[in-house]
C-alpha positions as a Python dict, from the first residue, in 0.01 Angstrom:
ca = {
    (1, 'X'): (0, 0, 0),
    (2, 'X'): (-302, 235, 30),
    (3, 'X'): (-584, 47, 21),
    (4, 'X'): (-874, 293, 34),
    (5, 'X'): (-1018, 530, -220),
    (6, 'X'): (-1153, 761, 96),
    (7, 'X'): (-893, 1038, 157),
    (8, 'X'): (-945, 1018, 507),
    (9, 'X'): (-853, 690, 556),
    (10, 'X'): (-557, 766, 298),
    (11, 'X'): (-465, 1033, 530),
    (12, 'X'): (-480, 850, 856),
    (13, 'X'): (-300, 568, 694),
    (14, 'X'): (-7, 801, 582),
    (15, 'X'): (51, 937, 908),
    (16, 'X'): (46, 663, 1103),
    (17, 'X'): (260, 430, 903),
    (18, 'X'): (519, 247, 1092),
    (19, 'X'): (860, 312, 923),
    (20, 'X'): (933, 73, 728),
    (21, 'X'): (634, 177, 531),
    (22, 'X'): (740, 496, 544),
    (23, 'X'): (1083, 435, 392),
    (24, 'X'): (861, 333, 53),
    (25, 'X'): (660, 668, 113),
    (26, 'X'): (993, 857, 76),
    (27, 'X'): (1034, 762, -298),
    (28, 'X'): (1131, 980, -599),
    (29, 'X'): (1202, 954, -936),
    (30, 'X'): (1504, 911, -1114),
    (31, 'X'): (1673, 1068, -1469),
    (32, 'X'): (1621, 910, -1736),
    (33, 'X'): (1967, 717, -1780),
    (34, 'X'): (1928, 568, -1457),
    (35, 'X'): (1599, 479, -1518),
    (36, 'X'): (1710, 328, -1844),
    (37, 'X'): (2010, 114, -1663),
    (38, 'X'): (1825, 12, -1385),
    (39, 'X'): (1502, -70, -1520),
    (40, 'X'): (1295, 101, -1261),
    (41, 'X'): (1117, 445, -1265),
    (42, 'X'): (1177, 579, -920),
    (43, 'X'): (1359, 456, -550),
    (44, 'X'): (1306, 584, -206),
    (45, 'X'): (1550, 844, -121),
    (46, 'X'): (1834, 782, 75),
    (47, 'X'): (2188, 975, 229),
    (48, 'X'): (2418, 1106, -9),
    (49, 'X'): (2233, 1031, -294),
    (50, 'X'): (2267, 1339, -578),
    (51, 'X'): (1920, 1513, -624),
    (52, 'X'): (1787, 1788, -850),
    (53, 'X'): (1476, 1995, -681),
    (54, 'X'): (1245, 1980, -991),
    (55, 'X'): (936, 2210, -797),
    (56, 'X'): (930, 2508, -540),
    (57, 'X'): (1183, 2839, -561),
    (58, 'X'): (1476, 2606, -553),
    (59, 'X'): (1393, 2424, -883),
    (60, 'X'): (1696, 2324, -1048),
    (61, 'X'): (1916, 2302, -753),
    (62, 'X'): (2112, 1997, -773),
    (63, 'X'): (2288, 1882, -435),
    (64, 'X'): (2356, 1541, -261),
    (65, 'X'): (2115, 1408, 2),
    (66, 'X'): (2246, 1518, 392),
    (67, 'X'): (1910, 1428, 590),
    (68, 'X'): (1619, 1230, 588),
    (69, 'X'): (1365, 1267, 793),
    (70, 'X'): (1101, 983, 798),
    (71, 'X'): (896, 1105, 1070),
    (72, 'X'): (805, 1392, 878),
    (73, 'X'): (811, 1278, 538),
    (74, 'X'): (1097, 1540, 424),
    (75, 'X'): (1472, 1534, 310),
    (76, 'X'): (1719, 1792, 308),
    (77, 'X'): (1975, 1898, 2),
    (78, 'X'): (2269, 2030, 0),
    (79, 'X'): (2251, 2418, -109),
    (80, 'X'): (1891, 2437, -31),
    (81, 'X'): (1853, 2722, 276),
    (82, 'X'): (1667, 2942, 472),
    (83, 'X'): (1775, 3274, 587),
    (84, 'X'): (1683, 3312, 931),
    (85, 'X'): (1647, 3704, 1047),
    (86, 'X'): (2015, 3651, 1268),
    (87, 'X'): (2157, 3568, 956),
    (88, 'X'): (2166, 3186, 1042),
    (89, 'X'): (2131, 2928, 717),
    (90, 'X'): (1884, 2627, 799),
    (91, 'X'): (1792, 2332, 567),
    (92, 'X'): (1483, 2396, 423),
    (93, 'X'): (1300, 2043, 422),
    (94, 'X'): (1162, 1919, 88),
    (95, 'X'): (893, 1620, -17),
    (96, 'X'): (1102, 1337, -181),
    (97, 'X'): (823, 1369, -491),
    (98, 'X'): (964, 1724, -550),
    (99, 'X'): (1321, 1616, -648),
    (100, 'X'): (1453, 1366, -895),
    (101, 'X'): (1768, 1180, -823),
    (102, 'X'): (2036, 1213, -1067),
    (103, 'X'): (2281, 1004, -891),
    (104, 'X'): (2267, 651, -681),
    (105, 'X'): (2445, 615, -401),
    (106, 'X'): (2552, 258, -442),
    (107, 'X'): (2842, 223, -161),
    (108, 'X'): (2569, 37, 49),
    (109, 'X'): (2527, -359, -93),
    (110, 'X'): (2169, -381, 56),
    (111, 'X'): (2089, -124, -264),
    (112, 'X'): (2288, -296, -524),
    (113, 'X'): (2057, -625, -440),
    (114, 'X'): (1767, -415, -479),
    (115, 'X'): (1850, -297, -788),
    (116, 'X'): (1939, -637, -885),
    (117, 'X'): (1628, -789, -793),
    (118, 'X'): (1420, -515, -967),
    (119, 'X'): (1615, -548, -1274),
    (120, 'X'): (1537, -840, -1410),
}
């Protein structure tokens, strides 16, 4: 998808990516028993799929998926918060590459065929 060994142009290409390119920027890798059963070693995240946050100070935090935020490249888990000073909890965004997913949410056919396709 990146075409260009100049990090500039990898850069410039990144952030101005329409979309659907983006969705394929938001990717992470799954567990090893998915990745066994679906024949495929990672998917771009999606809503209520179950994560684990594998870097960062909420490493090992499993949770499922509640936003997903192309725009800025970021999801939000379940369980991972901020503390603001009036006591408030806030998501605290994470990169997709920072989490693995432990658990598909399949309930939407447009992934099954995916996984179908890429199975072969």
């Amino acid at each position: 998808m990146i075409a260009s060994k100049q990090s500039g142009k990898q850069r410039k290409a990144r952030f101005t990516a329409p979309l659907h390119q983006r969705n394929r920027l938001m990717s992470a890798m799954i567990s090893r028993d998915l990745r066994e059963k679906h024949g495929r070693k990672s998917l771009p995240v999606r809503l209520d799929d179950t994560v684990r946050v594998m870097r960062g100070n909420y490493a090992g935090t499993e949770g499922k998926v509640v936003a997903v935020n192309r725009k800025k490249y970021t999801i939000a888990v379940e369980g991972v918060v901020s503390v603001k000073a009036d006591g408030t909890e806030v998501a605290r965004p994470i990169h997709p590459s920072n989490v693995m997913i432990t658990k598909l949410n399949l309930e939407d056919g447009e992934r099954k065929e995916i996984l179908e396709r890429s199975g072969r």
